[in-house]
C-alpha positions in Angstrom: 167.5 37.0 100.4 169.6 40.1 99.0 168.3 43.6 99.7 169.8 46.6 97.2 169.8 49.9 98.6 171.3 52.3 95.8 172.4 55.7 96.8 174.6 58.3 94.7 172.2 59.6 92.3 171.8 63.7 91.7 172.1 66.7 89.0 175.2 67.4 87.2 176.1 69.3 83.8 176.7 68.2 80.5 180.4 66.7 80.8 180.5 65.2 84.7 181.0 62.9 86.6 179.1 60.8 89.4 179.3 57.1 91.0 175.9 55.0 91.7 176.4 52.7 94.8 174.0 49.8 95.3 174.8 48.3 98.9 173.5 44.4 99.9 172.2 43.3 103.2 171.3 40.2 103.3 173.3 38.0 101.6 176.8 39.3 99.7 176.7 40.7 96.8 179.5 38.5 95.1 177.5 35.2 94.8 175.3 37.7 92.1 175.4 38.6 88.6 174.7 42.3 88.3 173.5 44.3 86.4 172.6 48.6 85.9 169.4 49.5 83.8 168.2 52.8 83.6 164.6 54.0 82.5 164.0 57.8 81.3 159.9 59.0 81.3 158.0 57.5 79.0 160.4 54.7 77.6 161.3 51.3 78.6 163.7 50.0 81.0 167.1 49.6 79.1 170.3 47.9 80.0 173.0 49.8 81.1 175.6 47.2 82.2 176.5 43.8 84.1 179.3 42.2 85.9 179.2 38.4 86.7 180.3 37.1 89.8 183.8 36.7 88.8 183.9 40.2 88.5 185.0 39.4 84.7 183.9 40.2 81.9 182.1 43.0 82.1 179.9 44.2 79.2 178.4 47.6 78.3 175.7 48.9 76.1 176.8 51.0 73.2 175.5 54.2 74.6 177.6 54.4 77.3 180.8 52.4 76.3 184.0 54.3 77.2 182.5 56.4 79.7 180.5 53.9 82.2 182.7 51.8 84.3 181.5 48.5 87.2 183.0 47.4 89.5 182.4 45.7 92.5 183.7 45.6 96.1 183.2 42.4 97.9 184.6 43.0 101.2 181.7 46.1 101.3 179.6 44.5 99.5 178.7 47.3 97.2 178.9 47.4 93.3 179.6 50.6 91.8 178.4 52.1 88.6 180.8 55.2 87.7 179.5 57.7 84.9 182.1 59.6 83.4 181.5 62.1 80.4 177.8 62.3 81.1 175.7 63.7 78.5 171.6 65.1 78.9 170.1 61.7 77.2 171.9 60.0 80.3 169.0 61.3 82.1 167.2 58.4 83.9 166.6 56.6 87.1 168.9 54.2 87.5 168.6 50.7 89.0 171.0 48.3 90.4 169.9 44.6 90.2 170.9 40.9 91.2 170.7 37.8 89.2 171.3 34.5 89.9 171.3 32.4 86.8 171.8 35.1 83.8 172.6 33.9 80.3 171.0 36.7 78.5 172.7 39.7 80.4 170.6 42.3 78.8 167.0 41.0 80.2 165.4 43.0 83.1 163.3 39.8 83.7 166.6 37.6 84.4 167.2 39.6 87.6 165.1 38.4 90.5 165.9 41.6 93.1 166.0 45.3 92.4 167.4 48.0 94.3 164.6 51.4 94.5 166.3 53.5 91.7 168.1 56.3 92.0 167.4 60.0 89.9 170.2 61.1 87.4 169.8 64.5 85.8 172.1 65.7 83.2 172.0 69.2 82.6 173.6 70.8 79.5 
């Protein structure tokens, strides 16, 4: 079984930059679909956005099209979740998580193993 351990996470102004890591023990990381969500206080948890095994196609909620990239690093079995242009509503804990069999992409309930979260503050 896959363990995620996410680490990255911290405060930054209106306009910067950071990279998420999420790091699996366990078992690697490229026999997974996976997928970022994010959830901000008082809202639910939304999809950020997923790379299949392959590593291809990746797909991205509108919100953060053009400035979110994945990618994913088999041989350190880490996937990577790089925020570029960040803006105060990116504001959230952000969550790294591992699917086996996803069709929907966008479902929190298609992912079977979650890493802890990590803070994101965006300051303007």
């Amino acid at each position: 079984q896959v363990q995620l351990i996410e680490s990255g996470g911290g405060m930054v102004q209106a306009g910067g930059s950071l990279r998420l890591s999420c790091a699996g023990s366990g078992r690697i990381l490229s026999s997974y679909t996976m997928g970022w969500f994010r959830q901000a206080p008082g809202k639910e948890r939304e999809f950020v956005g997923v790379v299949r095994w392959s590593g291809t196609p990746t797909f991205y909620a509108d919100s953060v099209k053009g400035r979110f990239i994945i990618s994913r690093d088999n041989a350190n079995n880490t996937v990577y979740l790089q925020m570029n242009s960040l803006k105060p509503e990116d504001t959230a804990v952000y969550y790294c998580a591992a699917g086996t069999i996803v069709t929907w992409l966008k479902r929190p309930d298609e992912y079977h193993t979650w890493g802890q979260g990590t803070q994101v503050t965006v300051s303007s």
